[in-house]
C-alpha positions as CSV (number, residue, x, y, z in Angstrom):
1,X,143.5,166.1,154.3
2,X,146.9,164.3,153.4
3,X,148.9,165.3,150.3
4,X,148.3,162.1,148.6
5,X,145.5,163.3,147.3
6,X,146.0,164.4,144.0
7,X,142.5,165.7,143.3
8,X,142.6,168.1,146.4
9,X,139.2,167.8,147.2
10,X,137.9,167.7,144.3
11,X,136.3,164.2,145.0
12,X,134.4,165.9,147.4
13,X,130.5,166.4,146.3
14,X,130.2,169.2,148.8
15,X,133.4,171.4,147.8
16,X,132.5,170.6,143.9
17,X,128.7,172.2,144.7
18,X,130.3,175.0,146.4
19,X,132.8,175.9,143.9
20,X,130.0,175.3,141.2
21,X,127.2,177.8,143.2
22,X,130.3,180.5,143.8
23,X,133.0,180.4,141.0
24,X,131.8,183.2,139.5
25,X,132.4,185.1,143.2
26,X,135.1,183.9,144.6
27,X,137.9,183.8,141.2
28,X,138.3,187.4,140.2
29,X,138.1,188.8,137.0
30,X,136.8,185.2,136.1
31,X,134.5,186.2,133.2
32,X,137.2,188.2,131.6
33,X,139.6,185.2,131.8
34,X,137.9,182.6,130.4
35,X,136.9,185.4,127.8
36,X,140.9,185.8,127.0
37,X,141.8,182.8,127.6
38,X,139.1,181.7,124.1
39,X,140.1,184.9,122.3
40,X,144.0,184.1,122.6
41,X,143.6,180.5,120.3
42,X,144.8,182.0,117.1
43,X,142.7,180.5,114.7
44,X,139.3,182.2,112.8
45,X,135.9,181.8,114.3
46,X,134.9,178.8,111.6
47,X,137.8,176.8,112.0
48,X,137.6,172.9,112.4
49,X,139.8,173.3,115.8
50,X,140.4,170.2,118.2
51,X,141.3,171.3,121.6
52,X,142.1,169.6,124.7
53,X,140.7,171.2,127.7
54,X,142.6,169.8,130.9
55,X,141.4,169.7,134.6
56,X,137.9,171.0,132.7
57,X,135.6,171.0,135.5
58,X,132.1,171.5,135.0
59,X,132.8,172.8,131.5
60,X,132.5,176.8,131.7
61,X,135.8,177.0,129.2
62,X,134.9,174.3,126.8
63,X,131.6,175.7,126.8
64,X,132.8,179.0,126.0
65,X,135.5,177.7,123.2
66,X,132.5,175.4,121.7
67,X,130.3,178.4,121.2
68,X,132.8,180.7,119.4
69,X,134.5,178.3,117.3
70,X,131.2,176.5,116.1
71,X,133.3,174.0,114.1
72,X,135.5,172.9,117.1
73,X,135.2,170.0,119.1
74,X,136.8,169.8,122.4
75,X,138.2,166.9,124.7
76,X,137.8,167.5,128.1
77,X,139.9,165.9,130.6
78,X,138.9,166.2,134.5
79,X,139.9,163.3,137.4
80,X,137.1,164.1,139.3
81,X,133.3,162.1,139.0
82,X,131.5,164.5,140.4
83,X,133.2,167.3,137.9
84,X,132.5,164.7,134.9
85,X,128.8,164.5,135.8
86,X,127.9,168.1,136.1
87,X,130.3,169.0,132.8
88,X,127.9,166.0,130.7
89,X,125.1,167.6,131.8
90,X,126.1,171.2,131.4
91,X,127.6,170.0,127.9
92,X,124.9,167.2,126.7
93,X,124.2,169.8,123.7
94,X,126.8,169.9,121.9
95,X,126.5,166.1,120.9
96,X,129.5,164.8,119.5
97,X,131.4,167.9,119.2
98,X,132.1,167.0,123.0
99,X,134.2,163.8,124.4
100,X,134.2,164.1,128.2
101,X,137.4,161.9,130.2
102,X,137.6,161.0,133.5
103,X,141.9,160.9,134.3
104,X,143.9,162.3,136.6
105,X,146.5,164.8,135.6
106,X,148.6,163.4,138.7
107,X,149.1,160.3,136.9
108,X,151.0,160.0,133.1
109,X,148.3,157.0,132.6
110,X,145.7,160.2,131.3
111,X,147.4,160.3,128.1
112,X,146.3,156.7,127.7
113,X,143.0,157.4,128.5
114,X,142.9,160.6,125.7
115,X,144.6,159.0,122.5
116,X,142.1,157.0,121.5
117,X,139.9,159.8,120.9
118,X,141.9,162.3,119.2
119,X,142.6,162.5,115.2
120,X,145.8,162.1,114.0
121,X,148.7,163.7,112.3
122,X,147.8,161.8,109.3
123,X,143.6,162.5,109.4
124,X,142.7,159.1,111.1
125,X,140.9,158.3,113.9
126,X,143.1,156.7,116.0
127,X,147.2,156.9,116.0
128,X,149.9,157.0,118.1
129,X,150.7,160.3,116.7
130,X,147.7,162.5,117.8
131,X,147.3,166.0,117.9
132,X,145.4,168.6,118.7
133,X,144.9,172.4,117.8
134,X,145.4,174.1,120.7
135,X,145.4,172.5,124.8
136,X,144.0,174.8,127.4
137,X,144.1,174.6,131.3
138,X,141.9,176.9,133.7
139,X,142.4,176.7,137.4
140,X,143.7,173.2,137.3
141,X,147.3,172.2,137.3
142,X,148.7,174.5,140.2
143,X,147.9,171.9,142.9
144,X,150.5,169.1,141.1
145,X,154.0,168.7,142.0
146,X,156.8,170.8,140.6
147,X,158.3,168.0,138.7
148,X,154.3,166.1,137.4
149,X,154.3,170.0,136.3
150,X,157.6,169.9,134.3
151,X,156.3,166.2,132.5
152,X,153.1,167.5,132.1
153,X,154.4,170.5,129.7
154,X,156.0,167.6,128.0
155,X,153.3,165.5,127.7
156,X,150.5,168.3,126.2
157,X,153.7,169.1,124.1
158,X,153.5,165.8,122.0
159,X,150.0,166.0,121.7
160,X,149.9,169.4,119.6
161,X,150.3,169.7,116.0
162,X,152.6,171.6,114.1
163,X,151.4,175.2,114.8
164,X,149.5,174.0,117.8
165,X,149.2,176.7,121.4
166,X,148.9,175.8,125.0
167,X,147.3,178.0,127.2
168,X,147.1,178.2,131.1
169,X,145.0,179.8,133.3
170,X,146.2,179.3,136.7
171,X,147.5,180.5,139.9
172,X,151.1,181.1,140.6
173,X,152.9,182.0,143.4
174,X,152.5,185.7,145.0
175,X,156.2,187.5,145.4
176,X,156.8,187.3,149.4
177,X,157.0,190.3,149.9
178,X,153.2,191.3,149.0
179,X,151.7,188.4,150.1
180,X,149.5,190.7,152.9
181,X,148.5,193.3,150.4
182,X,147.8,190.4,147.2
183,X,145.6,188.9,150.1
184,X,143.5,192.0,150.2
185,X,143.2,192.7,146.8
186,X,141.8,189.4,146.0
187,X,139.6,189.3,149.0
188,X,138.3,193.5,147.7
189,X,138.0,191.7,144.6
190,X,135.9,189.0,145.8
191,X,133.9,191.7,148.0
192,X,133.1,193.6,145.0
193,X,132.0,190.8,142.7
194,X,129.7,189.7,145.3
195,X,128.0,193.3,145.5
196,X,127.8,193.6,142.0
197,X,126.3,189.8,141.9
198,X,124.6,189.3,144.4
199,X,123.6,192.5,145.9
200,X,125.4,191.7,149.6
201,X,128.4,192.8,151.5
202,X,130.2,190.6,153.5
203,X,133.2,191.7,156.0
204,X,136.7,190.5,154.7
205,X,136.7,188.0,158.0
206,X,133.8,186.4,157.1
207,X,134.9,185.4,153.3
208,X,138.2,184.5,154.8
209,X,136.9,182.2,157.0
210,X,135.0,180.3,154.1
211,X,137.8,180.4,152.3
212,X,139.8,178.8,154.5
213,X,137.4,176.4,155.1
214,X,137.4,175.7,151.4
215,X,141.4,175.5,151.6
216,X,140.8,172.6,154.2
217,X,139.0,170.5,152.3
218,X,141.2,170.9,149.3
219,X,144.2,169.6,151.7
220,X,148.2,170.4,151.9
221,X,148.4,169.9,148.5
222,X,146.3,172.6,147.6
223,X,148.5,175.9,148.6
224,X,152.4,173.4,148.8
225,X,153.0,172.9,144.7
226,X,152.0,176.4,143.7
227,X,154.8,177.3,140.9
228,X,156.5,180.8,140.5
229,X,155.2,182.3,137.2
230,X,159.1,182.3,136.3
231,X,159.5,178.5,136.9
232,X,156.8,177.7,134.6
233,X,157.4,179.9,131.8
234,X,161.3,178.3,131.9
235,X,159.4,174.4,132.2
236,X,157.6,175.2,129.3
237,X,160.6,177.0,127.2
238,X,162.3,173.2,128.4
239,X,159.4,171.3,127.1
240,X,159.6,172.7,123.4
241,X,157.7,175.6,123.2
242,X,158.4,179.2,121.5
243,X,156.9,182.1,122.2
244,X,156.5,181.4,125.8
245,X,155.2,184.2,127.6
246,X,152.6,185.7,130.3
247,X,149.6,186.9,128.6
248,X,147.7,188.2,130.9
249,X,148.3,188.6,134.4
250,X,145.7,189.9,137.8
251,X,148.1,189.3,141.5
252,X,148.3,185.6,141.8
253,X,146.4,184.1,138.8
254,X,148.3,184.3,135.2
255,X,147.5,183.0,131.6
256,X,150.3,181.9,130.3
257,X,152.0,179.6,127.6
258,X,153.4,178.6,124.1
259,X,153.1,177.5,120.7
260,X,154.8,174.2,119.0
261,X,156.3,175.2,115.9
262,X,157.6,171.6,114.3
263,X,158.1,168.3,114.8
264,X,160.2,168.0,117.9
């Protein structure tokens, strides 16, 4: 699959059913991080939040933000149809406390497609100066360019209020030299998950042969833009934020982010 494509196989009904029947298996430690990753907004359970959930899949996070902040609505922002399809039906009960966008993160054009469904700085409806509560990310923007990585921190960065946090979930580059033994935890990891699960145990050759085959539909792309965790955190500290920082790091996946504090 060339690198041009930006949704790294994530147009692909058969890789979206896959990741959909498995994600649970194959990320590890994905409960607790989508658990952390809600608990780290810093705002009470009954607060009136707007959030922005980017590259939000088939819904697991907003699902989770939705039910404990039961005052929140949530924007969710995914480029793939197949994603947008399974999240609206996964999502169809939270009526309008739910706006679901189909827009590529690879493209600046998504923040086109958002505005006119956020509130604005002032309480309307619709304004050029939109904000949001809190943005959140999970397992999404690792696969973009170095530099769409480095607008995209600006970009979520004028959509937050005064106050407002970003928060991203994602995978970062391992440290060369433990690339072997980061490759064996994760696949121990995925071993174990899949006992505890699903009550099998598969060899380490036979989940790494499904994962590369997963890595091949997903394309160049995929595995070429990955970001050291030190890059990012200096992008984002160059985009505005304060308190940038690692929250919460497991080998090669990391939660990481920052807060606006003012008018920029």
């Amino acid at each position: 699959m060339p690198d041009d494509d930006t949704l790294c196989g994530w147009g692909n009904e058969a890789k979206v059913a896959y990741f959909l029947a498995n994600a649970d298996v194959i990320v590890p430690r994905r409960a607790e991080q989508i658990n952390l990753l809600t608990q780290l907004l810093p705002y009470p359970p009954d607060a009136a939040l707007s959030v922005l959930d980017l590259g939000a899949g088939f819904g697991a996070v907003t699902e989770q933000i939705l039910e404990h902040y039961r005052r929140a609505t949530v924007t969710c922002v995914d480029g793939s149809q197949a994603m947008v399809a399974h999240a609206a039906q996964r999502l169809r009960k939270y009526g309008e406390r739910v706006k679901i966008l189909k827009a590529d993160l690879a493209e600046p054009s998504w923040l086109g497609i958002v505005k006119p469904f956020t509130r604005s700085s002032s309480g309307g409806d619709k304004d050029e100066g939109a904000v949001f509560d809190a943005a959140v990310s999970a397992i999404a923007i690792h696969h973009l360019t170095h530099q769409r990585k480095r607008e995209l921190d600006r970009e979520i960065f004028q959509l937050l209020a005064p106050g407002g946090i970003f928060l991203n979930n994602d995978v970062v580059a391992t440290p060369p030299a433990l690339k072997a033994r980061f490759e064996m935890l994760n696949l121990a990891a995925i071993q174990e998950q899949e006992r505890v699960q699903r009550g099998i145990a598969r060899t380490s050759e036979q989940i790494q042969a499904e994962m590369r085959e997963q890595l091949r539909l997903a394309g160049d792309r995929h595995q070429s833009h990955i970001a050291p965790l030190s890059d990012q955190l200096a992008w984002l500290s160059e985009a505005g934020f304060k308190s940038v920082d690692c929250y919460w790091r497991y080998l090669d996946l990391a939660i990481f982010g920052g807060v606006r504090v003012g008018r920029g």
